[in-house]
N, CA, C and O atoms as CSV, one atom per row, in Angstrom:
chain,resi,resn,atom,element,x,y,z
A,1,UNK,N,N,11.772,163.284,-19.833
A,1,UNK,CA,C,13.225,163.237,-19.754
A,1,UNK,C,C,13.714,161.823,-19.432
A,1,UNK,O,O,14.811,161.416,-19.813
A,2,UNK,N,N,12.846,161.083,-18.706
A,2,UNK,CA,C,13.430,160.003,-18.027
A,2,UNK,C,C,13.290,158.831,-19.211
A,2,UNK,O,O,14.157,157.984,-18.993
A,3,UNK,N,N,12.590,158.532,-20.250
A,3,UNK,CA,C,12.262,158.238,-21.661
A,3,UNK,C,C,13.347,158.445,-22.297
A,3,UNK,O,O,13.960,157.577,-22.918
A,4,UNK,N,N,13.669,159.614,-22.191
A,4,UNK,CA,C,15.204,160.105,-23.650
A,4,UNK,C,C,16.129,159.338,-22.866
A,4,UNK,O,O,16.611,158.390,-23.486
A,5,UNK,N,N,16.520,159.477,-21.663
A,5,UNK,CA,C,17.880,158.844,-21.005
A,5,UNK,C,C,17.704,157.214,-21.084
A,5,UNK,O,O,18.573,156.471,-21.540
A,6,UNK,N,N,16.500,156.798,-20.593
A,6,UNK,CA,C,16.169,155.059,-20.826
A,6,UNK,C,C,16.945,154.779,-22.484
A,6,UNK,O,O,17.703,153.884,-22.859
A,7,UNK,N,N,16.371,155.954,-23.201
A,7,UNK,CA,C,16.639,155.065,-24.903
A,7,UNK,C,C,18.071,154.889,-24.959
A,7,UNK,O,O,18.633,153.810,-25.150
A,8,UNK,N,N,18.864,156.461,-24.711
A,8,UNK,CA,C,20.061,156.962,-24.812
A,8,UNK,C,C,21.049,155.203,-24.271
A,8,UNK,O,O,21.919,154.537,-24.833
A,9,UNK,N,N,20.267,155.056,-22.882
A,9,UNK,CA,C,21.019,153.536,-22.246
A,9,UNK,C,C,20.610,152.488,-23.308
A,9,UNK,O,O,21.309,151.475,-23.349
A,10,UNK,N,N,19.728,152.573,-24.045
A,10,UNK,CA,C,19.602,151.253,-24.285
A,10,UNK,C,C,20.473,151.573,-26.439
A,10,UNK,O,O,20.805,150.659,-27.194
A,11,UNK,N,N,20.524,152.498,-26.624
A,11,UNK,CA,C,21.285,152.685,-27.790
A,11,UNK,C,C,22.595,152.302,-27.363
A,11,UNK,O,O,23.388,151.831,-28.179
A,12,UNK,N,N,22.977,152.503,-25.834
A,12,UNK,CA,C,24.613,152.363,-25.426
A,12,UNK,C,C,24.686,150.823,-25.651
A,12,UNK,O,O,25.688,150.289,-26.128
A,13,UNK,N,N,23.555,150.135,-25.278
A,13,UNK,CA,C,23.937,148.943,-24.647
A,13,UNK,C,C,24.111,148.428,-26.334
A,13,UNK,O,O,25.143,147.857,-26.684
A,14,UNK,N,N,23.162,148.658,-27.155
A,14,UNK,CA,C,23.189,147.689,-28.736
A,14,UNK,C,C,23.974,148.017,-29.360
A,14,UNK,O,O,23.869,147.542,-30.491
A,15,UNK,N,N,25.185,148.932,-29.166
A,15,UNK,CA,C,25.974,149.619,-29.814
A,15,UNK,C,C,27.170,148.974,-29.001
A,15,UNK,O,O,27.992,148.478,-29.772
A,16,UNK,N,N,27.386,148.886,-28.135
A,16,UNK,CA,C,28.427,147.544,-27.475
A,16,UNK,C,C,28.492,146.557,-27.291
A,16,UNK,O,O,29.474,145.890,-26.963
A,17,UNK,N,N,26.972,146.129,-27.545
A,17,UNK,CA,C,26.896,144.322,-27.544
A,17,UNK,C,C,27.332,144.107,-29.420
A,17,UNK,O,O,27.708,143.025,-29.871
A,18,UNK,N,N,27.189,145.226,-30.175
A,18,UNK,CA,C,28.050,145.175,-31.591
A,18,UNK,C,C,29.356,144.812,-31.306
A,18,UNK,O,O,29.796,143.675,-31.478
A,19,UNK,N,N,30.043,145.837,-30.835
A,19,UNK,CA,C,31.194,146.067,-30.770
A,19,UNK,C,C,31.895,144.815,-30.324
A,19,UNK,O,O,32.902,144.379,-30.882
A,20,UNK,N,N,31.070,144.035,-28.866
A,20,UNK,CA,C,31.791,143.040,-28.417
A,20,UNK,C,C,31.720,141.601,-29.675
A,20,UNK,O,O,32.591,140.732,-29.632
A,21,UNK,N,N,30.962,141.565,-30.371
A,21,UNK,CA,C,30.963,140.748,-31.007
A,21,UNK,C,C,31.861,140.997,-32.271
A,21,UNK,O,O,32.822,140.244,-32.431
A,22,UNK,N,N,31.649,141.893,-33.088
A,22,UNK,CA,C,32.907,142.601,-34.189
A,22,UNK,C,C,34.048,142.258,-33.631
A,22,UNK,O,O,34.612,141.377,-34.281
A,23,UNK,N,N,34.755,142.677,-32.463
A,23,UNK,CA,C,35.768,142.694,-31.735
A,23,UNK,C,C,36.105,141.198,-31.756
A,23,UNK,O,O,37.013,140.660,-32.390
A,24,UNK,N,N,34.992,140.493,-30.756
A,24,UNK,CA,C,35.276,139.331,-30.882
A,24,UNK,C,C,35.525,138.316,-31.688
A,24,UNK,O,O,36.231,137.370,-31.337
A,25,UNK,N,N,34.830,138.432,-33.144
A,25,UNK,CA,C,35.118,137.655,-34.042
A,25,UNK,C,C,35.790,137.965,-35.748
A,25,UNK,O,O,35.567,137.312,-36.767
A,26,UNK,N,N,36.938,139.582,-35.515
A,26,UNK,CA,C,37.604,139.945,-36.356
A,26,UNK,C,C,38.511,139.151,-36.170
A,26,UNK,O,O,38.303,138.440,-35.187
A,27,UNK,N,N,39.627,138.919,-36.794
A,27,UNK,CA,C,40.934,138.359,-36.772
A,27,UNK,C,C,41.841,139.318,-35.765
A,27,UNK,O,O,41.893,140.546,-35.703
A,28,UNK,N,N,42.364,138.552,-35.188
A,28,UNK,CA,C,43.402,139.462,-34.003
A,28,UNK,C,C,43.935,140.883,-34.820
A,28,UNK,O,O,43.982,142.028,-34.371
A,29,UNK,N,N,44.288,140.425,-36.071
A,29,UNK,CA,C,45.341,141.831,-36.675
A,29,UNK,C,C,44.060,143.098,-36.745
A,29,UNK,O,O,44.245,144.307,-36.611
A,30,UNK,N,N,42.728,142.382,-36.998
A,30,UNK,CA,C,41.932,143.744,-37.074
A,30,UNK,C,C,41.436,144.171,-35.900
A,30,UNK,O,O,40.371,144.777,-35.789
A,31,UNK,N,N,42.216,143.859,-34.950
A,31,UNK,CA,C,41.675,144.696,-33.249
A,31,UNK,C,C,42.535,145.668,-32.953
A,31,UNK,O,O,43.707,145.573,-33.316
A,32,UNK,N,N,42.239,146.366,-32.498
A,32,UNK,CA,C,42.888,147.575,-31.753
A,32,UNK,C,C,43.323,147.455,-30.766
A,32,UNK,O,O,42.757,146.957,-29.793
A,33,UNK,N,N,44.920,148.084,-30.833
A,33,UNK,CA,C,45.807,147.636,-29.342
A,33,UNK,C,C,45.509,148.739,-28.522
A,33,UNK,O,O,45.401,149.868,-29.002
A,34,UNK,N,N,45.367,148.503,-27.322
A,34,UNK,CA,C,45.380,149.144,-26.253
A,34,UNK,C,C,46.443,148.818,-24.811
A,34,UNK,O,O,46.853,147.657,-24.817
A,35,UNK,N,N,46.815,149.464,-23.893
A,35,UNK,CA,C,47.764,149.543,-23.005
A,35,UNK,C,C,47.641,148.490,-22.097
A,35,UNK,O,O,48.495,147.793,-21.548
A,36,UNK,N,N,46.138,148.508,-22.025
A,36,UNK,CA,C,45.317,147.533,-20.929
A,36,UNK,C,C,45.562,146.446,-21.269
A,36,UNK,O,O,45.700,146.146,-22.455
A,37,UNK,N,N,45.734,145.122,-19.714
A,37,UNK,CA,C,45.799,143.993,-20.005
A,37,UNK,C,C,44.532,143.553,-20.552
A,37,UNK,O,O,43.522,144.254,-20.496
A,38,UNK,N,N,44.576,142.228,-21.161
A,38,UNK,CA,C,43.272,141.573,-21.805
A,38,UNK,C,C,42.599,141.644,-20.825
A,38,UNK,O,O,41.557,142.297,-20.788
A,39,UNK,N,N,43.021,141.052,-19.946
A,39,UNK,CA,C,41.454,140.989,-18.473
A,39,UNK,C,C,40.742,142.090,-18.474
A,39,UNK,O,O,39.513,142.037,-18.427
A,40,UNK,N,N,41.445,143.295,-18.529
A,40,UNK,CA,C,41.071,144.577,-17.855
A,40,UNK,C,C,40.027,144.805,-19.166
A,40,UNK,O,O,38.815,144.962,-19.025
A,41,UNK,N,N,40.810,144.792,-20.624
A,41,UNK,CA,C,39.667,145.201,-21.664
A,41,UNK,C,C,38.483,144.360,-21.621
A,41,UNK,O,O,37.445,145.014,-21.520
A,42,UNK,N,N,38.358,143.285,-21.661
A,42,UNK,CA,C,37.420,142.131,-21.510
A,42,UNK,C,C,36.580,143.020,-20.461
A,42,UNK,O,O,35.634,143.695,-20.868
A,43,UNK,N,N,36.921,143.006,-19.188
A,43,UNK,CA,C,36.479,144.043,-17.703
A,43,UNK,C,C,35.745,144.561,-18.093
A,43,UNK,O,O,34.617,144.109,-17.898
A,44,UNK,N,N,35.898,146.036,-19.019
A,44,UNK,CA,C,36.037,147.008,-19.090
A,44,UNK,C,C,34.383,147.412,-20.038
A,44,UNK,O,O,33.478,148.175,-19.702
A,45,UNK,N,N,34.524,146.514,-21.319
A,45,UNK,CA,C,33.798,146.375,-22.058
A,45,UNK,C,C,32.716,145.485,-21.684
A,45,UNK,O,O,31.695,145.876,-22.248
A,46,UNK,N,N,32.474,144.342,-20.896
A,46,UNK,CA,C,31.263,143.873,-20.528
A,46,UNK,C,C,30.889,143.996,-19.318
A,46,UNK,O,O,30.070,143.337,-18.678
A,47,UNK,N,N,31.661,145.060,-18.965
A,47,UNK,CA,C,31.239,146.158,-17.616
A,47,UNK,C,C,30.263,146.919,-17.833
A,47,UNK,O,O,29.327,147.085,-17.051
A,48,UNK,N,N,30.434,147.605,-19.235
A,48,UNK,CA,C,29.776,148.915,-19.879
A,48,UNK,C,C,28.831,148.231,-20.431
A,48,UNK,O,O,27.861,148.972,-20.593
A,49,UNK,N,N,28.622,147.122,-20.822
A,49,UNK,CA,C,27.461,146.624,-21.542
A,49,UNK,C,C,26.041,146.136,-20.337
A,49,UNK,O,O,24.854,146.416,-20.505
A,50,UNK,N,N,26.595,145.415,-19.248
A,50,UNK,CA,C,26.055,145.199,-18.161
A,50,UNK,C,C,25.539,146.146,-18.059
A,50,UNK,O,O,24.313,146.042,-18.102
A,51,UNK,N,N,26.029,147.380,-17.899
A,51,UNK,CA,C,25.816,148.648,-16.953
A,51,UNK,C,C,24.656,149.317,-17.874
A,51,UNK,O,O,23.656,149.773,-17.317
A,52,UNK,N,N,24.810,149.380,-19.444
A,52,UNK,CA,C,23.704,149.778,-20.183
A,52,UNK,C,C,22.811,149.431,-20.118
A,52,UNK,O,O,21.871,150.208,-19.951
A,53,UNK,N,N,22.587,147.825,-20.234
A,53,UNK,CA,C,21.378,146.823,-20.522
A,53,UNK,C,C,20.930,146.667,-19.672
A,53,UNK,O,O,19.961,145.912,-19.748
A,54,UNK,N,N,21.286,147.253,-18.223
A,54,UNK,CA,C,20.618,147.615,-16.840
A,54,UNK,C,C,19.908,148.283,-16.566
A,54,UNK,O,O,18.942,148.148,-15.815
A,55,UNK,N,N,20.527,149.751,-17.551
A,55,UNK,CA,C,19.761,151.045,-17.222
A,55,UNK,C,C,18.449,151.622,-18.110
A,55,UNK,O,O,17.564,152.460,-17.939
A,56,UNK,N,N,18.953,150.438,-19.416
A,56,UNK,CA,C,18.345,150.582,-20.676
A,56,UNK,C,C,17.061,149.783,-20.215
A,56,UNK,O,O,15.911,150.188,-20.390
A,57,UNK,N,N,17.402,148.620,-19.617
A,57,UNK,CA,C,16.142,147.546,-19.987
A,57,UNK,C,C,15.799,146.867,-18.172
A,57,UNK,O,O,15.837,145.681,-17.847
A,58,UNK,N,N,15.442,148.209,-17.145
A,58,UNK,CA,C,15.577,148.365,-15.843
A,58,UNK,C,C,14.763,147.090,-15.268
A,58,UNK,O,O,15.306,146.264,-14.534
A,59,UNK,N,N,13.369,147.004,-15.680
A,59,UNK,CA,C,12.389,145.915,-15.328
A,59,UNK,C,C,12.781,144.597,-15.619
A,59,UNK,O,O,11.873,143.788,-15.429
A,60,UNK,N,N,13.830,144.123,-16.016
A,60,UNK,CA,C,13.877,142.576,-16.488
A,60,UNK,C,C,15.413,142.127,-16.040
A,60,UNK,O,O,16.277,141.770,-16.840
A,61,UNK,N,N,15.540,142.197,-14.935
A,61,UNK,CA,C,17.482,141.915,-14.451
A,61,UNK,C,C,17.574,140.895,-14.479
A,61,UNK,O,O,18.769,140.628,-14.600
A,62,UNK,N,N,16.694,139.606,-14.417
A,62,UNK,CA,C,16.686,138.090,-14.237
A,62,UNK,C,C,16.935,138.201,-15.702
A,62,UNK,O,O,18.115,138.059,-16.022
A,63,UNK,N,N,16.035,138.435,-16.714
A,63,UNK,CA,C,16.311,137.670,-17.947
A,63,UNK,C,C,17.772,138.396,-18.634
A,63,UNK,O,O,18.466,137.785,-19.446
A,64,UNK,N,N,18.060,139.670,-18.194
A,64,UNK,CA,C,19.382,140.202,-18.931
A,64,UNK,C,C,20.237,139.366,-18.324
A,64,UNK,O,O,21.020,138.976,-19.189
A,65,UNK,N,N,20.568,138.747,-16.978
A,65,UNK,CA,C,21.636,138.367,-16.438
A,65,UNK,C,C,21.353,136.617,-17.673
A,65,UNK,O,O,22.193,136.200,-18.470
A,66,UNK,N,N,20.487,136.222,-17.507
A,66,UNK,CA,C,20.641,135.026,-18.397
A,66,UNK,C,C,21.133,135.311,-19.777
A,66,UNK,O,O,22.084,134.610,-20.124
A,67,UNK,N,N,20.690,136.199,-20.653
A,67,UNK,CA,C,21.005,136.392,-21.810
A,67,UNK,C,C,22.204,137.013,-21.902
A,67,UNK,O,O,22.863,136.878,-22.933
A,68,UNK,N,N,22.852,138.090,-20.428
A,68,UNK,CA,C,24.279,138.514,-21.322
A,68,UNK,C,C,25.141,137.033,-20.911
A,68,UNK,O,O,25.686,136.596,-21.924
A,69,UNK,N,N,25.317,136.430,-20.060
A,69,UNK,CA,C,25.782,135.328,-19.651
A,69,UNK,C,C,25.386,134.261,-20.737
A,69,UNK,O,O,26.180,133.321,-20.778
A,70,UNK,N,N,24.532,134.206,-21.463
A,70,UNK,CA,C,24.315,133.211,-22.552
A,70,UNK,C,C,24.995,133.633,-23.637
A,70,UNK,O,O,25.342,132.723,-24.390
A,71,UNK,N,N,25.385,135.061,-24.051
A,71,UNK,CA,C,26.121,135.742,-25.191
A,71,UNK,C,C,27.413,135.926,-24.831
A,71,UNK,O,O,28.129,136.235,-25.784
A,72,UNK,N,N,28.000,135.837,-23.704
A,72,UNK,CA,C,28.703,135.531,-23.689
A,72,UNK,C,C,29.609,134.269,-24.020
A,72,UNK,O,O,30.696,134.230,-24.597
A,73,UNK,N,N,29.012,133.482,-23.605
A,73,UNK,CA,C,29.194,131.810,-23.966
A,73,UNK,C,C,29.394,131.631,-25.373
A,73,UNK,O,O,30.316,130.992,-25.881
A,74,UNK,N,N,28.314,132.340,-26.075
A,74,UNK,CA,C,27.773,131.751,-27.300
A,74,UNK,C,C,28.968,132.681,-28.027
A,74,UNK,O,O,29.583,132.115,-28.931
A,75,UNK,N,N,29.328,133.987,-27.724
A,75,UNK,CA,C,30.742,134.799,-28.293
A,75,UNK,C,C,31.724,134.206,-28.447
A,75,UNK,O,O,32.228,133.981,-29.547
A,76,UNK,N,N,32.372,133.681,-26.856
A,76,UNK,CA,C,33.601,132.940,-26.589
A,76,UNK,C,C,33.460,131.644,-27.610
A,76,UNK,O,O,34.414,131.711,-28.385
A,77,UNK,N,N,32.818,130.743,-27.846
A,77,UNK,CA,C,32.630,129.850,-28.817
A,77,UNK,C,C,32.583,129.955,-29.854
A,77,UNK,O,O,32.990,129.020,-30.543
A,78,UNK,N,N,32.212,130.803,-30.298
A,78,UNK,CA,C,32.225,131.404,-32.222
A,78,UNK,C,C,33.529,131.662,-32.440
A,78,UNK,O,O,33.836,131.567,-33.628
A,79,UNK,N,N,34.359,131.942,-31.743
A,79,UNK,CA,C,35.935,132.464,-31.738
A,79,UNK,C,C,36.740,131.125,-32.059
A,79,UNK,O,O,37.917,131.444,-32.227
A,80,UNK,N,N,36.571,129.813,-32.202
A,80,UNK,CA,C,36.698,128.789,-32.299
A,80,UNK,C,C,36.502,128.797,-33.775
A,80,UNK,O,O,36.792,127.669,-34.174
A,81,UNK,N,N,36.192,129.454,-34.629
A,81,UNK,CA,C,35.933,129.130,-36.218
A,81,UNK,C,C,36.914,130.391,-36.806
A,81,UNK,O,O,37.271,130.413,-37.984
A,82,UNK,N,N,37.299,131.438,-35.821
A,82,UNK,CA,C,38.431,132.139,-36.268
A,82,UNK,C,C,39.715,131.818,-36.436
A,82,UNK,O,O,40.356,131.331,-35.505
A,83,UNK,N,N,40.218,132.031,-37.555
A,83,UNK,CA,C,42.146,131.669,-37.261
A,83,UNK,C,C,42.161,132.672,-36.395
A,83,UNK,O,O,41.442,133.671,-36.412
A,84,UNK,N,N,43.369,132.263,-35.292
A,84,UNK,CA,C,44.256,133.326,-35.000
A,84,UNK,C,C,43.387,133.413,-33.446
A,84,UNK,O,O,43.992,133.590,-32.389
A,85,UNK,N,N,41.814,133.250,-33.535
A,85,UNK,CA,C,41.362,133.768,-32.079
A,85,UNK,C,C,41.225,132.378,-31.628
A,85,UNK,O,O,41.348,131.411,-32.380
A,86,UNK,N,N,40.923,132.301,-30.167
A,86,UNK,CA,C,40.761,130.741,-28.918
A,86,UNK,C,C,39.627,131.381,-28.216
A,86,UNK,O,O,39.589,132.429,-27.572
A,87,UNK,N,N,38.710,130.505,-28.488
A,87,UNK,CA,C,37.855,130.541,-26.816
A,87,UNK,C,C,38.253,129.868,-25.546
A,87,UNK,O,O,38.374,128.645,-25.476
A,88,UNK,N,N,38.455,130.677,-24.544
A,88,UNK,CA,C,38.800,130.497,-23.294
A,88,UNK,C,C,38.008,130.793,-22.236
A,88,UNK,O,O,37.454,131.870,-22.015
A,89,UNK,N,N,37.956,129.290,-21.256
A,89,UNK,CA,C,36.968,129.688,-20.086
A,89,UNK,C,C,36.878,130.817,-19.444
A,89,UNK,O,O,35.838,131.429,-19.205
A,90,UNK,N,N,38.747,131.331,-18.942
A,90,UNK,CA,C,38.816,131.870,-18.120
A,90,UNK,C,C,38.589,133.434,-19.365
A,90,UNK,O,O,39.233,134.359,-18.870
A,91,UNK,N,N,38.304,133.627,-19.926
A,91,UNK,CA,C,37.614,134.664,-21.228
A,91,UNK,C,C,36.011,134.733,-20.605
A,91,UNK,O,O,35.620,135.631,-19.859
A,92,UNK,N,N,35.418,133.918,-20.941
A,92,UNK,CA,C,34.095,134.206,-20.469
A,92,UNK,C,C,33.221,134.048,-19.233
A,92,UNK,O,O,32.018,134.202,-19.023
A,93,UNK,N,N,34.685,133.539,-18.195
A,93,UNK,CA,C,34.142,133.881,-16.638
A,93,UNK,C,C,34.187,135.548,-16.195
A,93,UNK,O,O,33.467,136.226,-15.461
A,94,UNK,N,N,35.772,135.945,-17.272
A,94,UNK,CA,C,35.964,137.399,-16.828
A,94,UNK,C,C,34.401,138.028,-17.382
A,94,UNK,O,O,33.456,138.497,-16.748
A,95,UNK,N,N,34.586,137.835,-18.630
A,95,UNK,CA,C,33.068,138.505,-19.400
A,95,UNK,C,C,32.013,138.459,-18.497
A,95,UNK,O,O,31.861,139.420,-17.742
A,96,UNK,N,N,31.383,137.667,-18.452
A,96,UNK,CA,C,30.032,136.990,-17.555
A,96,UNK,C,C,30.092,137.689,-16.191
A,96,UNK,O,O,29.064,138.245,-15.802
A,97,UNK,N,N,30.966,137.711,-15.585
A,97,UNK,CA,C,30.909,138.414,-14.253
A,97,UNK,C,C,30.809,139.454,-14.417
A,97,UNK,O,O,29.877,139.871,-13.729
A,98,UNK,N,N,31.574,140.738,-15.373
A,98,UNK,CA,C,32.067,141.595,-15.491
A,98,UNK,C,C,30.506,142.409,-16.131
A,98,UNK,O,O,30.271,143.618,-16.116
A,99,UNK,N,N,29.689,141.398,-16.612
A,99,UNK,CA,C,28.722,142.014,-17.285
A,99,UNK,C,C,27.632,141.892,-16.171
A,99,UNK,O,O,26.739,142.739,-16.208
A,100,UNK,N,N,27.594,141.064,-15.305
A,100,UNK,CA,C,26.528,140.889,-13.977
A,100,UNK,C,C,26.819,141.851,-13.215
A,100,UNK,O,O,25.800,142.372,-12.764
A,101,UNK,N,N,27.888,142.384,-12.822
A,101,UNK,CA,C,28.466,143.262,-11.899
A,101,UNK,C,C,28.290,144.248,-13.017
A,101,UNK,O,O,29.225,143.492,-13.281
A,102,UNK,N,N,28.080,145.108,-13.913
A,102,UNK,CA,C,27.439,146.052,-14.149
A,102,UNK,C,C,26.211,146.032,-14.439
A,102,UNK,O,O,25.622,147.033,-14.845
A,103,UNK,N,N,25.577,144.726,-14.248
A,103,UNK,CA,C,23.960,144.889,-14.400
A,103,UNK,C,C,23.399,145.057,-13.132
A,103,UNK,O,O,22.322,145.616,-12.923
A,104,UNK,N,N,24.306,144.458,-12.089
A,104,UNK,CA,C,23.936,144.423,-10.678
A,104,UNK,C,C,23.512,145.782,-9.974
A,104,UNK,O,O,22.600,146.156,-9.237
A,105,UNK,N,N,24.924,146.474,-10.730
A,105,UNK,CA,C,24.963,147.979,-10.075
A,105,UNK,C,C,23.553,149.037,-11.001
A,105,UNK,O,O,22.993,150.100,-10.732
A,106,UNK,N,N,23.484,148.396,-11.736
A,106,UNK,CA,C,22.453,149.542,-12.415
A,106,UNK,C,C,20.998,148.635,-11.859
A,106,UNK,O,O,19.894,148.954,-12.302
A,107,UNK,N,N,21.146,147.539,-10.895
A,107,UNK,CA,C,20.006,147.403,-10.708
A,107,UNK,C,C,20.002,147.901,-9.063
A,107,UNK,O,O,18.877,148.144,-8.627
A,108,UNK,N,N,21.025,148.059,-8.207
A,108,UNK,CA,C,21.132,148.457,-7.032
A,108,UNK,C,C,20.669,150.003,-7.464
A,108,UNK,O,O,19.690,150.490,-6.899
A,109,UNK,N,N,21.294,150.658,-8.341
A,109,UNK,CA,C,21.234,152.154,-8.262
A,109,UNK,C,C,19.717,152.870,-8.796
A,109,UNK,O,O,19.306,154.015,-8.606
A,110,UNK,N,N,18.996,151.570,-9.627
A,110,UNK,CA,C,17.319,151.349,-9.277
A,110,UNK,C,C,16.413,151.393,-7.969
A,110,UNK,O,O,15.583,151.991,-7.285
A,111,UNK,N,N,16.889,150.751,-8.083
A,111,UNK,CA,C,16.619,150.322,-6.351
A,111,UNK,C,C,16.826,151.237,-5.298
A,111,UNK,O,O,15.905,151.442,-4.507
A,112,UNK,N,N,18.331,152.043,-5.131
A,112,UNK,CA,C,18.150,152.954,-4.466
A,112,UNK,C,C,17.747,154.324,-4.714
A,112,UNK,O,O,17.823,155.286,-3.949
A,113,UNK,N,N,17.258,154.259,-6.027
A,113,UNK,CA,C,16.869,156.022,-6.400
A,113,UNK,C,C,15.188,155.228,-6.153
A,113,UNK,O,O,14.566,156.009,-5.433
A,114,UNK,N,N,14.614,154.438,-6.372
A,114,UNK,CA,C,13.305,154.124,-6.252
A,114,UNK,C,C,12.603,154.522,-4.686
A,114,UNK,O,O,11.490,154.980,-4.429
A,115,UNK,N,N,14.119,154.020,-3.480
A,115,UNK,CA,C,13.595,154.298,-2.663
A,115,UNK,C,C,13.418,155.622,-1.916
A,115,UNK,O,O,12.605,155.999,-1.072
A,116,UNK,N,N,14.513,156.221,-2.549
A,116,UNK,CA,C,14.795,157.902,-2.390
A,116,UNK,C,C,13.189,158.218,-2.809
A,116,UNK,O,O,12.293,158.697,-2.113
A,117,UNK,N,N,13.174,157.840,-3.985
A,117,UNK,CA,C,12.274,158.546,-4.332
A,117,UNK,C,C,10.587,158.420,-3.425
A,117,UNK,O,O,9.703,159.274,-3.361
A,118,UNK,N,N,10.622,157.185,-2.890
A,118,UNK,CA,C,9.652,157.057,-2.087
A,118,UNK,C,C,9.480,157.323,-0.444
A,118,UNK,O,O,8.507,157.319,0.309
A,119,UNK,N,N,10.885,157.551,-0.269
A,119,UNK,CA,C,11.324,158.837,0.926
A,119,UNK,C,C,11.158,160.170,0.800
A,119,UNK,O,O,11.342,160.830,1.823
A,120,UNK,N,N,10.984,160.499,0.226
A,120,UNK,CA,C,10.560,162.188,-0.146
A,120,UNK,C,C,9.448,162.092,-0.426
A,120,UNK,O,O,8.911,162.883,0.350
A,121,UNK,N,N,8.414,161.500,-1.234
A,121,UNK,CA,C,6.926,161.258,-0.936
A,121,UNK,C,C,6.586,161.363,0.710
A,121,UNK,O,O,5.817,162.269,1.029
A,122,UNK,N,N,6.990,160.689,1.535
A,122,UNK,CA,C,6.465,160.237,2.618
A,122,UNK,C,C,6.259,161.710,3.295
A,122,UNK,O,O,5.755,161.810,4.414
């Protein structure tokens, strides 16, 4: 069981690191409006990607935090060859954090089911 749910996270995570990039480098008219301020969607979405590529890919939090923080960078900059889109710092500080702080938590919530789990052994 714990196999099907690992994949299930890690299909979430390659299926939104799509999305953030599609998103990111359609032309503004082909994005979808939503209610939410930009911060919050930006938030929102490399919250959920963090949070996958955490749960998906549990053993390696050093190299995901480098690589979503490097795709991020490397996103916000490609947006620079779009009409219509800007790369902005304050764009991929929200991103970058937003994606550490859900990798963080899926590595705390490792961490504390690991130790649960080695409390009930005892």
């Amino acid at each position: 069981m714990r196999n099907y749910v690992q994949k299930v996270w890690q299909v979430a995570a390659c299926l939104l690191a799509i999305a953030i990039v599609v998103l990111s480098l359609v032309p503004p008219s082909h994005r979808p409006i939503t209610d939410a301020s930009h911060n919050v969607e930006h938030f929102a979405i490399f919250w959920a990607t963090g949070l996958a590529f955490g749960f998906g890919y549990p053993g390696r939090p050093f190299v995901l935090a480098i690589a979503l923080t490097i795709s991020c960078g490397v996103t916000e900059v490609a947006q620079r060859w779009i009409p219509g889109r800007h790369a902005r710092v304050s764009d991929f500080i929200v991103d970058a954090a937003a994606g550490l702080i859900g990798l963080g938590m899926a590595y705390v919530a490792a961490r504390v089911r690991a130790l649960q789990k080695l409390g009930a052994r005892s």
